[in-house]
VOLO-412566 format. One record per residue (C-alpha): residue number from 1; y, z, x. Coordinates in Angstrom, 2 decimals, always signed. Layout:
N
<i->NUM	north->Y	up->Z	east->X>
...
This chain:
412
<i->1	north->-65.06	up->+48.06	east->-38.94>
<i->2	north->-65.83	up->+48.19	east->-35.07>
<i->3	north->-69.13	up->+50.52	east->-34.80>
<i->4	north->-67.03	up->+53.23	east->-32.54>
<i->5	north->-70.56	up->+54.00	east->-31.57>
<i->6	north->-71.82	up->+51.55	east->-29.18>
<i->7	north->-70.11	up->+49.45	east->-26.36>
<i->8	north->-71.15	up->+46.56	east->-24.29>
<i->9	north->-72.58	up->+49.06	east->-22.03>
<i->10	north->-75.16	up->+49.94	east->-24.85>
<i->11	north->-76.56	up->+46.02	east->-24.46>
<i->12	north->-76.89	up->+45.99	east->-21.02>
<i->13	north->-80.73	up->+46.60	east->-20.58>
<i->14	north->-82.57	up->+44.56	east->-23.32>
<i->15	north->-85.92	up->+45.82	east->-24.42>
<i->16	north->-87.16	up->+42.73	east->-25.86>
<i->17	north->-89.55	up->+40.40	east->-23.51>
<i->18	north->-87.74	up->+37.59	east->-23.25>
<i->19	north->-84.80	up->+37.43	east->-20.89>
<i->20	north->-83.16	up->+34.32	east->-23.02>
<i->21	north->-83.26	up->+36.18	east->-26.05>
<i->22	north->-79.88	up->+38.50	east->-26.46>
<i->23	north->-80.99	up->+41.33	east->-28.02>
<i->24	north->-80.64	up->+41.29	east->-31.90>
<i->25	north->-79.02	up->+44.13	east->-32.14>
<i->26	north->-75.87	up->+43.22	east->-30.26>
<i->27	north->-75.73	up->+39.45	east->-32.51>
<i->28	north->-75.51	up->+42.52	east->-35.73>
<i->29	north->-73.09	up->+44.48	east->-33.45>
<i->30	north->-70.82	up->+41.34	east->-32.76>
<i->31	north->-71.05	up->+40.38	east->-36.08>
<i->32	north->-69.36	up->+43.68	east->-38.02>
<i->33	north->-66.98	up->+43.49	east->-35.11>
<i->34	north->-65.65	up->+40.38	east->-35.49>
<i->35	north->-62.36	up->+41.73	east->-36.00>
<i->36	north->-62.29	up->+42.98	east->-33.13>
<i->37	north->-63.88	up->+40.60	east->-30.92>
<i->38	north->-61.49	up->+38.20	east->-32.13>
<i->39	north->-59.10	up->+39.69	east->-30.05>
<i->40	north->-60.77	up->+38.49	east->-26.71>
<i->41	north->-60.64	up->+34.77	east->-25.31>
<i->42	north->-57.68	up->+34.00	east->-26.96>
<i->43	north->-55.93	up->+30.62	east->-27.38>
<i->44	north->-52.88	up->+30.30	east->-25.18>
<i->45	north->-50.95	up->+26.90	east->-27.05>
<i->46	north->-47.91	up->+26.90	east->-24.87>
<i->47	north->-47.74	up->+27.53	east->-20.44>
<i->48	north->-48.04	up->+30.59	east->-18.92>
<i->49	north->-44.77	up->+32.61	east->-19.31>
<i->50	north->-42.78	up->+35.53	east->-20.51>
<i->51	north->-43.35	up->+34.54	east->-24.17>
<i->52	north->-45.61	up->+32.38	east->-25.70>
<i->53	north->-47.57	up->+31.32	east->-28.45>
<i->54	north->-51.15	up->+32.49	east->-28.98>
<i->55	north->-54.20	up->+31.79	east->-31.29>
<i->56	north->-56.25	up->+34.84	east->-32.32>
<i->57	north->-59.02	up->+34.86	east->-35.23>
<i->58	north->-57.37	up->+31.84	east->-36.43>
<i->59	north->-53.94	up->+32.83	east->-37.03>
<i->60	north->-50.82	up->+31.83	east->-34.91>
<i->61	north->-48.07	up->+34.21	east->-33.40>
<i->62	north->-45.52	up->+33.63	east->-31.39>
<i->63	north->-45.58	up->+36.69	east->-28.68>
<i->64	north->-43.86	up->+38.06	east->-25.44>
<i->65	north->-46.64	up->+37.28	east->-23.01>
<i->66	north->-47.73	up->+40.77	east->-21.27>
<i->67	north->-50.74	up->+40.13	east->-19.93>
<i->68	north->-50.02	up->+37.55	east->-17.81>
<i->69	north->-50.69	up->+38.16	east->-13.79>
<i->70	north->-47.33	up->+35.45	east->-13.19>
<i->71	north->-45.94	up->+37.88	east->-11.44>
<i->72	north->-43.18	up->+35.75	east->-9.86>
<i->73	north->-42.98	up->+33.14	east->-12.83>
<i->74	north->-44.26	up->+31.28	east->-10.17>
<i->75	north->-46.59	up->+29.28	east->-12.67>
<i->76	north->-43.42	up->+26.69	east->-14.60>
<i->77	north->-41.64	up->+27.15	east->-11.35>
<i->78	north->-40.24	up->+23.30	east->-11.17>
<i->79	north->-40.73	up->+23.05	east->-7.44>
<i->80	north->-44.29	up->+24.29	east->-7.22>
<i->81	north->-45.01	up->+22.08	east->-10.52>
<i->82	north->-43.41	up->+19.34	east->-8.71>
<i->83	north->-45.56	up->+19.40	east->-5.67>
<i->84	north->-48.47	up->+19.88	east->-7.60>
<i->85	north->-48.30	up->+16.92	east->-9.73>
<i->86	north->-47.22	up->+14.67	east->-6.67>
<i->87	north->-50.45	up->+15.73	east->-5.02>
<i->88	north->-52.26	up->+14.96	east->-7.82>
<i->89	north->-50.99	up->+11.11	east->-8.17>
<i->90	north->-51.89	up->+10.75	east->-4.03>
<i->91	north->-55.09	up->+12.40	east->-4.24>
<i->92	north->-56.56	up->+12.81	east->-7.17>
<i->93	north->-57.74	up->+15.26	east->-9.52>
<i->94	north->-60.41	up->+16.95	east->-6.84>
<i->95	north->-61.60	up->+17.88	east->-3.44>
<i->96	north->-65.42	up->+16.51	east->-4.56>
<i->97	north->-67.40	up->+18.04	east->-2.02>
<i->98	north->-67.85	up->+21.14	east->+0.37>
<i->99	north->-64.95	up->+22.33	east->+2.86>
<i->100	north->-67.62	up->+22.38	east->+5.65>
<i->101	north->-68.93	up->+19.13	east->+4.32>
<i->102	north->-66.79	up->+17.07	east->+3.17>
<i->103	north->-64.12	up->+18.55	east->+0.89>
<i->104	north->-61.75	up->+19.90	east->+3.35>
<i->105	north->-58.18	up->+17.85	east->+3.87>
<i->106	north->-54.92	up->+18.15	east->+5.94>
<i->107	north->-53.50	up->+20.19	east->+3.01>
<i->108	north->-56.27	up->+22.75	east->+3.49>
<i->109	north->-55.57	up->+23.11	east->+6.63>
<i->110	north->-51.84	up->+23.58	east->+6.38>
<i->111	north->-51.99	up->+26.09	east->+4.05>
<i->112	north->-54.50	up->+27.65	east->+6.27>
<i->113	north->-52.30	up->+28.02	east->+8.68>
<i->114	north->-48.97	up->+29.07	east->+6.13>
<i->115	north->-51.00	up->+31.52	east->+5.19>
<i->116	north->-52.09	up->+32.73	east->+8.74>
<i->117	north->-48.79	up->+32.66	east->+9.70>
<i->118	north->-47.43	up->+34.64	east->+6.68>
<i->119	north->-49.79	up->+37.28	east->+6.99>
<i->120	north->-49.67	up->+37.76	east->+10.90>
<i->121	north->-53.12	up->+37.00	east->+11.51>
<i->122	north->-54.82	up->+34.24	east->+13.43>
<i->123	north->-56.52	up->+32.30	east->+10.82>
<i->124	north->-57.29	up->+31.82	east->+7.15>
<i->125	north->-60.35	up->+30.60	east->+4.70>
<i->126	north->-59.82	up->+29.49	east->+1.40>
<i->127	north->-62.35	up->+30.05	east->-1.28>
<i->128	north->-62.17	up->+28.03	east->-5.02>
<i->129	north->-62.18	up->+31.81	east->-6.90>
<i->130	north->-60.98	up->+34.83	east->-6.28>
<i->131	north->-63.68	up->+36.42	east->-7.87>
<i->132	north->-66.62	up->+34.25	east->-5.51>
<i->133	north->-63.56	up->+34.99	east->-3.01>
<i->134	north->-64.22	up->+38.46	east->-2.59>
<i->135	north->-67.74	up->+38.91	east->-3.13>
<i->136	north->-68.75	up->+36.34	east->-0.84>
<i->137	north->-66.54	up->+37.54	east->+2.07>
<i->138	north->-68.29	up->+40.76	east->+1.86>
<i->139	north->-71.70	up->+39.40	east->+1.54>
<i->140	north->-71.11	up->+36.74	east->+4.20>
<i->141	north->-70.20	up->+39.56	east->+6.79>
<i->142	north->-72.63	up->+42.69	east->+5.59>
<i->143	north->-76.58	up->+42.84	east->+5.75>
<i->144	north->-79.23	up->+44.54	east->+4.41>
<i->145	north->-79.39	up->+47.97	east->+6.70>
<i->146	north->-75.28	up->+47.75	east->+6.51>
<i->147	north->-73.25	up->+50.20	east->+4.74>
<i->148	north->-70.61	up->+49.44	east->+2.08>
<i->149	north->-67.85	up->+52.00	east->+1.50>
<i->150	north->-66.13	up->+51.44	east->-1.54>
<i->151	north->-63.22	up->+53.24	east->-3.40>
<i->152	north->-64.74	up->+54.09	east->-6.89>
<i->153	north->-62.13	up->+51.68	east->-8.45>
<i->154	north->-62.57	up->+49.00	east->-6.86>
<i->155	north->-63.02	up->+45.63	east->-8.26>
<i->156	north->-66.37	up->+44.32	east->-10.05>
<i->157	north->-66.01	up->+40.96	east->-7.31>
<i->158	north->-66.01	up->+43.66	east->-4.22>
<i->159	north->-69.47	up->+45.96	east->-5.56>
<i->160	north->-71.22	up->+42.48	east->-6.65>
<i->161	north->-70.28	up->+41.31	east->-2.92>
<i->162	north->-71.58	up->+44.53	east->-1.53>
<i->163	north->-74.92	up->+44.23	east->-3.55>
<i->164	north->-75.03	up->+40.63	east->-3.11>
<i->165	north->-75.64	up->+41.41	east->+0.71>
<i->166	north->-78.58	up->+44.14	east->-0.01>
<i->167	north->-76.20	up->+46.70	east->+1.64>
<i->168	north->-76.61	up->+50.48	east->+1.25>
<i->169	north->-73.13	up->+50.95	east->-1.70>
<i->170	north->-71.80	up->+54.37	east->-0.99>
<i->171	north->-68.28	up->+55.02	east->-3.55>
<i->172	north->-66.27	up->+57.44	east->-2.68>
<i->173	north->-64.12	up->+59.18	east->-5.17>
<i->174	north->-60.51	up->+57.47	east->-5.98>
<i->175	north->-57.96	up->+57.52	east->-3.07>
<i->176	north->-59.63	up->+60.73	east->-2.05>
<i->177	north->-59.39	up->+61.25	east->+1.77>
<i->178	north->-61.78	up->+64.10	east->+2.26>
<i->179	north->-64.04	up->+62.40	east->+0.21>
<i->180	north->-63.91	up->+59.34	east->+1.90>
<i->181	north->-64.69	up->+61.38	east->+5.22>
<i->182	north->-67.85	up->+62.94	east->+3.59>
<i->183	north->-69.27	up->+59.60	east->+2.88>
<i->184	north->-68.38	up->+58.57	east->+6.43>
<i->185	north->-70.11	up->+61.66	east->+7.69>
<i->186	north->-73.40	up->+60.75	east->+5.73>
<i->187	north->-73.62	up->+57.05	east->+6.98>
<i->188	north->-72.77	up->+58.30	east->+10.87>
<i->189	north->-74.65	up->+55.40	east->+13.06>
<i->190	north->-74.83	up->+52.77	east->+10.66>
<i->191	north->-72.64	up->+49.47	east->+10.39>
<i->192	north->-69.76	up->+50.16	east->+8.07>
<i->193	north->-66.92	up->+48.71	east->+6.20>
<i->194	north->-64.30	up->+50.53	east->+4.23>
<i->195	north->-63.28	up->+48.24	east->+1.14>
<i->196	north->-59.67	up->+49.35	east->-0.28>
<i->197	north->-57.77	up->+47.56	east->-3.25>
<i->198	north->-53.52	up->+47.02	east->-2.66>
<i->199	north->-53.40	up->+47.45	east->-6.22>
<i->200	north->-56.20	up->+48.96	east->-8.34>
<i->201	north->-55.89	up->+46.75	east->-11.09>
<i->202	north->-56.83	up->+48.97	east->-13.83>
<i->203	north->-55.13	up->+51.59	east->-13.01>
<i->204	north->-51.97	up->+50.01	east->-10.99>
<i->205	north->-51.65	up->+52.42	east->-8.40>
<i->206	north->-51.78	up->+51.09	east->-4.43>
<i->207	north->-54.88	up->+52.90	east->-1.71>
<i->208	north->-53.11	up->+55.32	east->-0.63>
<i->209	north->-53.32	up->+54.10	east->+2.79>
<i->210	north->-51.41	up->+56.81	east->+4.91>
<i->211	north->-53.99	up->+59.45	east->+3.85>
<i->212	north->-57.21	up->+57.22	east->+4.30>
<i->213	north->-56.03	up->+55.74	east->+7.34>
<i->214	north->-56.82	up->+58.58	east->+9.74>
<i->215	north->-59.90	up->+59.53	east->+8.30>
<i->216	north->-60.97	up->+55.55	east->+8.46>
<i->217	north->-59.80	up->+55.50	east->+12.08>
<i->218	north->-61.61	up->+59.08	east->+13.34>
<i->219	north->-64.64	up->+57.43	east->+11.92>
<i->220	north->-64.42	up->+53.88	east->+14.41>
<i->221	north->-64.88	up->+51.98	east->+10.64>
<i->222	north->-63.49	up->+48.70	east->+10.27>
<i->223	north->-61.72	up->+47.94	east->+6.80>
<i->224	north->-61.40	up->+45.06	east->+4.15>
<i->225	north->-58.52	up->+45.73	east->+1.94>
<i->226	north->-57.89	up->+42.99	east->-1.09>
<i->227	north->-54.61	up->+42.80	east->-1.88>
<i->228	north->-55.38	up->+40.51	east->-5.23>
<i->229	north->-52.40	up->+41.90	east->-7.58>
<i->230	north->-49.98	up->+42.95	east->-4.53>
<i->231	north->-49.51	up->+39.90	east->-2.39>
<i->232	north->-46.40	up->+38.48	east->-2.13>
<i->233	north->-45.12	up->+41.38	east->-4.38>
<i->234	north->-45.18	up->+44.36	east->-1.79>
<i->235	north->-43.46	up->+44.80	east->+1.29>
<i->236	north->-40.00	up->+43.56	east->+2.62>
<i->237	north->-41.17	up->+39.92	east->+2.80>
<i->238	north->-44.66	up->+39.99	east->+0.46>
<i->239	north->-46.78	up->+40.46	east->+3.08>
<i->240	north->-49.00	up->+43.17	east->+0.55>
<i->241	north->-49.19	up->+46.67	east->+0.79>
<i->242	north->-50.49	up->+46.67	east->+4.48>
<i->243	north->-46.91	up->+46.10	east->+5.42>
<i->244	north->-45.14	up->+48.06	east->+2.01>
<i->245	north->-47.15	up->+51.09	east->+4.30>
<i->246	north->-46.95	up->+49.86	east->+7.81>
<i->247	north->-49.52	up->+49.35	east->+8.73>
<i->248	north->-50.82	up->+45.79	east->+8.44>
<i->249	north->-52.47	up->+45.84	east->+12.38>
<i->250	north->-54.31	up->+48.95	east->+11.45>
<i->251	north->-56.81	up->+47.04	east->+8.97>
<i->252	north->-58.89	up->+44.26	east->+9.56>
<i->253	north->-59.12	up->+41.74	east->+7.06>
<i->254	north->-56.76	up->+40.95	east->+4.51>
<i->255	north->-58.36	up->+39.32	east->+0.56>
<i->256	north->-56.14	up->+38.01	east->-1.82>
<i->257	north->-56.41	up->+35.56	east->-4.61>
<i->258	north->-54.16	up->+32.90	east->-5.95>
<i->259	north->-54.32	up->+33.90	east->-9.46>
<i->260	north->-51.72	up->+36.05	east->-10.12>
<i->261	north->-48.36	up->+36.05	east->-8.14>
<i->262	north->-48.96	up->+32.85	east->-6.38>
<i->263	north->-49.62	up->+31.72	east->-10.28>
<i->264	north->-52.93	up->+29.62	east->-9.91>
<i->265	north->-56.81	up->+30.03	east->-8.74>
<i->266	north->-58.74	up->+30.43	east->-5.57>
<i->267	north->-58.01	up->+32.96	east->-3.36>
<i->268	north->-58.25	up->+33.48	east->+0.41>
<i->269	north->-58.91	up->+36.05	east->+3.52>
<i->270	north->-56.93	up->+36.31	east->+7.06>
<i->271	north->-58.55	up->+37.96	east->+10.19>
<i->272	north->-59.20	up->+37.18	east->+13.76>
<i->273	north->-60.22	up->+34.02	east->+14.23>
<i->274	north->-63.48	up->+34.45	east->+15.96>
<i->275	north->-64.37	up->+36.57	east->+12.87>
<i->276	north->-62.95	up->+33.77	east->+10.19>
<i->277	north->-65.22	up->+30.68	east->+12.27>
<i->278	north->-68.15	up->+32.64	east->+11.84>
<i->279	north->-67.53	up->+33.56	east->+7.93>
<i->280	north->-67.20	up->+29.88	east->+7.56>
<i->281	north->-71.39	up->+29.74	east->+7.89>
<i->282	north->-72.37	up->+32.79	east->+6.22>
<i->283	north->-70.63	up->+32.86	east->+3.30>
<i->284	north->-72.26	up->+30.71	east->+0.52>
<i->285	north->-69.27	up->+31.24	east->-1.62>
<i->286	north->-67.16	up->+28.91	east->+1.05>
<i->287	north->-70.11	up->+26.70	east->+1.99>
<i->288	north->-71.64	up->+25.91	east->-1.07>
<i->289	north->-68.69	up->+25.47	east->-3.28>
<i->290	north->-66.54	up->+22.74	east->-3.60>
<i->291	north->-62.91	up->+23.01	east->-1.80>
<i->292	north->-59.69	up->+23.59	east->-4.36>
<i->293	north->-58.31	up->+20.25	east->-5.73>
<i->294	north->-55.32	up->+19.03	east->-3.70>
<i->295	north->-52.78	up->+19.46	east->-6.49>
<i->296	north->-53.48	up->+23.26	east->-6.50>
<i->297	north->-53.41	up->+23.60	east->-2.88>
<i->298	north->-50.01	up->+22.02	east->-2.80>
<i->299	north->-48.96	up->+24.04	east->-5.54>
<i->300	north->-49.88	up->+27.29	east->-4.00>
<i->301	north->-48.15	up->+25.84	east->-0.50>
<i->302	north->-44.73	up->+25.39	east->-2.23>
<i->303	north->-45.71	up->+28.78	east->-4.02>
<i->304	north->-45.64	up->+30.67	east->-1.01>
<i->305	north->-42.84	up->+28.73	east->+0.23>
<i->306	north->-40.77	up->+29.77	east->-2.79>
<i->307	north->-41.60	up->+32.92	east->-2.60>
<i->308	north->-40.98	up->+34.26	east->+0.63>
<i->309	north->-37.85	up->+31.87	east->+0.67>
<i->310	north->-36.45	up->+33.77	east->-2.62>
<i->311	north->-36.84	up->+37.10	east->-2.09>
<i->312	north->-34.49	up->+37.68	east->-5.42>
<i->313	north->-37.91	up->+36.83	east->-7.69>
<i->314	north->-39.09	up->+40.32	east->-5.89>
<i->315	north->-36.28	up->+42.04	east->-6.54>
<i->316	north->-35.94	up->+40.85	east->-10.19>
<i->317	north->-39.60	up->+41.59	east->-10.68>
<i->318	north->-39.19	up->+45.38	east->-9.03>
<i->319	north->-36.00	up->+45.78	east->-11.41>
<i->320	north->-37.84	up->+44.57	east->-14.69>
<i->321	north->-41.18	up->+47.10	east->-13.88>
<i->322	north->-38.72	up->+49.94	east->-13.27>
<i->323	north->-37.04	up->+49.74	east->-16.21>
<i->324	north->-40.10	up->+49.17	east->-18.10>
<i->325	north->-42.11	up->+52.06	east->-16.83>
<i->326	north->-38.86	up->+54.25	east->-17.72>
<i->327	north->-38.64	up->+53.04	east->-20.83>
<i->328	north->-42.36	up->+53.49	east->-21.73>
<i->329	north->-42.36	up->+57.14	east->-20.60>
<i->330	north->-39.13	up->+57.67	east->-22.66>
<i->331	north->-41.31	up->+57.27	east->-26.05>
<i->332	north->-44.03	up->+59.35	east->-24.48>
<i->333	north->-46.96	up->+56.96	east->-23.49>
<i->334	north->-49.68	up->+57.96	east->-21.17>
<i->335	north->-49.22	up->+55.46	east->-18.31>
<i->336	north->-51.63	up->+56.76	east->-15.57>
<i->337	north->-50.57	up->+56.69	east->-12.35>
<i->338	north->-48.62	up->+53.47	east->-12.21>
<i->339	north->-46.57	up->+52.73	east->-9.22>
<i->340	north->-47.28	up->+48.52	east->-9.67>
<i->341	north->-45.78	up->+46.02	east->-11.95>
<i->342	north->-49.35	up->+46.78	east->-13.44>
<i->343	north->-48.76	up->+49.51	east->-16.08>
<i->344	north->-51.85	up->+50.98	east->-18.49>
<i->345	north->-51.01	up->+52.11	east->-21.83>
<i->346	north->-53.87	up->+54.46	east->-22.39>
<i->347	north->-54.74	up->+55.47	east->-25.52>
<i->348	north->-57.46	up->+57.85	east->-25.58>
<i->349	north->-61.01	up->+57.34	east->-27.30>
<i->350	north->-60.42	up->+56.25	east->-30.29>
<i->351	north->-62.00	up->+52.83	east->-30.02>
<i->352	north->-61.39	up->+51.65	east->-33.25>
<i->353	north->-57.61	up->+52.52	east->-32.93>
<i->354	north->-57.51	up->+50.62	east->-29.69>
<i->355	north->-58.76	up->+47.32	east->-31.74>
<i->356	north->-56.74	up->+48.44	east->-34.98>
<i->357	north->-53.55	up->+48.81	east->-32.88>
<i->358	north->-53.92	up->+45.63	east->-30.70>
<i->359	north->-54.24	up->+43.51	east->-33.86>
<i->360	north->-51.05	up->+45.04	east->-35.53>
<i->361	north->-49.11	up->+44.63	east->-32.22>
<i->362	north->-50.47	up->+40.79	east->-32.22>
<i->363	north->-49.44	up->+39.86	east->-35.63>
<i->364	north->-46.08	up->+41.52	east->-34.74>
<i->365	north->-45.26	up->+39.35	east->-31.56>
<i->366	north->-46.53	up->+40.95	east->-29.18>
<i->367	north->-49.68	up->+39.33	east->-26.65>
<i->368	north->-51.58	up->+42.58	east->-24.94>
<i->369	north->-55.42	up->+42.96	east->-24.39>
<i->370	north->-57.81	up->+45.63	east->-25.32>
<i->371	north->-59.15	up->+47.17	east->-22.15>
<i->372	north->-62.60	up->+48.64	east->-23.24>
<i->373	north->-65.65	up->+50.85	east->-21.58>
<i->374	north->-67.05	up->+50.37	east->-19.26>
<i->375	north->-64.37	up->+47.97	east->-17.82>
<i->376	north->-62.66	up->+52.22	east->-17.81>
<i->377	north->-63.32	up->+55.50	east->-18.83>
<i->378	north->-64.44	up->+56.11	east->-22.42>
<i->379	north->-61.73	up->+58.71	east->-22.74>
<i->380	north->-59.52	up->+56.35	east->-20.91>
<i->381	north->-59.31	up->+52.99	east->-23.41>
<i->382	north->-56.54	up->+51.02	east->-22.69>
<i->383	north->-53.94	up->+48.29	east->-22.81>
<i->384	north->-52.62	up->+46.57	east->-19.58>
<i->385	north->-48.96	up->+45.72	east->-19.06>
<i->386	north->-48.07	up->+42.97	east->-16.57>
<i->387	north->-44.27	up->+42.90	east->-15.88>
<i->388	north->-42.89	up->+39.53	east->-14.39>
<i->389	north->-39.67	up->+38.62	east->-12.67>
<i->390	north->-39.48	up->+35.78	east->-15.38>
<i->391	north->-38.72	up->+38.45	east->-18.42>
<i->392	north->-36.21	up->+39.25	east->-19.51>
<i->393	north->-34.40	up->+42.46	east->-20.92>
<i->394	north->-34.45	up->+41.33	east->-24.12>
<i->395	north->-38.00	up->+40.37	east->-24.27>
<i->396	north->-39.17	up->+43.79	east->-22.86>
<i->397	north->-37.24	up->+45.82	east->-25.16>
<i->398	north->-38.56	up->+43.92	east->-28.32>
<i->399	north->-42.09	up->+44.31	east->-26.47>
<i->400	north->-41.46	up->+48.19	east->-26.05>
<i->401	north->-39.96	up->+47.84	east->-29.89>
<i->402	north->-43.15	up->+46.97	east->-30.85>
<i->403	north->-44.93	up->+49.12	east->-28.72>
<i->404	north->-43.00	up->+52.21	east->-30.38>
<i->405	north->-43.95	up->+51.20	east->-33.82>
<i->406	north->-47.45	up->+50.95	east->-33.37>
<i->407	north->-49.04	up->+52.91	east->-30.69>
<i->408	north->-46.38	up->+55.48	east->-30.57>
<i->409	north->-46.22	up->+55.65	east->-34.43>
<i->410	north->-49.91	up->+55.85	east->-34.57>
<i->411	north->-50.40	up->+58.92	east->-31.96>
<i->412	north->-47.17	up->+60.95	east->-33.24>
């Protein structure tokens, strides 16, 4: 059985002496978990979509996919597949060098510009990860003496950024406005960004950006929003939640990554321009990495053509997480506070029931990941839903079928 004792958190801090040696406890703690652990890096046999089949602990199932961040089925798309594999036969399978170097093409540059024009800003900056994305944005623009201003739930890319740039990290409690203002109030005459999620992705509900707004604004602080799982899914034409709320000239910059609804990697940030050239130079994670091959960068051009072209993939995706979310709350699962097509299923703190339950639901067709401390809570453990536009009603309901007879049967 999974010791229901310890997590990774426990392994953290190792007391031996030598920083190459794990600590020999956790090698006895993975070991009687292997259950469990078996669980995590699974083997997807089949393309990203709405069902699937999946290796786990060596066995085989055929699943509905749920934890997949395709949000527009963007990934089989034959359009964006199309123009992906064409750039591959003219240019090859990679950029081979740095964008300020000697990796940067005329597709960079055009998507650049696609994406400054989608967003309404005047330029754009690609990064190879949305993960090195994120963190070095914020430590290519913050500096030791600087203060970062985080939401507590904000990504582990965004504090490792913040840190990263030896600023003072200041978290202020979860979409809490008055909270927000008190660490404003503390920081008074220091350099200061606000960093805001569209969608926390945990948790999948937006910033609550009409309350923090004002209190951002009385305080003269600048703010970095990353809009990771809610581009090109919020707002009338994708734009994020900056323009779901209205307010997309009220914040500064503007992170998102490729990996979910555009369906591939890398990410990217839009700003003003004079901001964006000087980024360029002081963020390592754009300077020192290679550029994104040129079949991905075509991919995610035709992408974001697609997707602002077809607003139906939106809609469908909107319509599939309603129903969903109504469904789910029908049997009685806890699902947070959810607005998103991201949906926790959270179970509690039984850890061993979190593994226990996963496992059944795997071997019954269903693909969902264990969501452990500290990624949340202790009391908190979790699954995390990710609705597409590419299921279908069928493959939800058996999903939610299986849902019902496991964790539903299990808590009754």
């Amino acid at each position: 059985m999974h010791d229901i004792e310890h997590s990774l958190a426990d392994f953290y801090f190792p007391d031996g002496p030598d920083p190459l040696e794990p600590p020999p406890e956790f090698a006895t703690w993975m070991r009687d978990g292997a259950w469990a652990e078996s669980l995590y890096e699974p083997r997807l046999l089949t393309s990203v979509g709405p069902t699937g089949r999946v290796q786990r602990g060596g066995s085989v199932h055929d699943v509905v996919n749920l934890s997949s961040y395709n949000y527009l089925g963007l990934a089989t798309h034959p359009e964006v597949t199309r123009a992906a594999v064409e750039a591959l036969q003219e240019r090859g399978t990679g950029a081979c060098g740095s964008p300020l170097l000697s990796g940067m093409a005329d597709l960079h540059e055009t998507l650049q510009e696609r994406l400054a024009t989608f967003t309404g800003r005047e330029d754009a900056m690609l990064f190879n990860s949305g993960f090195a994305g994120g963190m070095g944005t914020l430590a290519g623009l913050l500096r030791k003496g600087d203060v970062a201003v985080l939401d507590a739930k904000c990504h582990l890319c965004l504090v490792d950024g913040a840190k990263l740039s030896r600023a003072k990290l200041v978290f202020f409690d979860h979409n809490d406005p008055e909270s927000l203002d008190a660490a404003l109030s503390q920081t008074d005459g220091k350099r200061r960004l606000v960093v805001l999620e569209g969608v926390y992705s945990m948790d999948g509900d937006t910033a609550d950006l009409p309350a923090l707004l004002p209190v951002i604004e009385r305080h003269r602080v600048g703010v970095f929003i990353d809009e990771a799982h809610s581009i090109l899914v919020y707002g009338e034409t994708g734009r994020g939640v900056i323009e779901h709320y209205g307010v997309a000239d009220r914040v500064a910059l503007q992170f998102a990554t490729f990996s979910k609804a555009f369906s591939s990697i890398g990410g990217f940030v839009a700003g003003p321009r004079p901001l964006l050239h000087y980024l360029r130079y002081y963020s390592n994670a754009y300077g020192f990495s290679c550029a994104l091959p040129p079949a991905v960068v075509a991919g995610v051009i035709k992408a974001l053509e697609v997707a602002t072209r077809d607003s139906e993939l939106r809609d469908r995706l909107w319509s599939n997480t309603r129903y969903f979310r109504a469904q789910a709350r029908g049997l009685g699962l806890n699902l947070g506070d959810s607005t998103s097509q991201v949906i926790p299923i959270i179970v509690g703190s039984d850890r061993t029931a979190l593994y226990e339950m996963c496992l059944e639901m795997n071997e019954k067709g269903l693909f969902l990941a264990p969501v452990d401390y500290p990624s949340v809570p202790e009391d908190s453990l979790r699954y995390r839903v990710a609705i597409t536009a590419a299921h279908t009603r069928e493959q939800l309901d058996r999903a939610l079928n299986i849902i019902e007879d496991t964790v539903v049967r299990r808590q009754r």
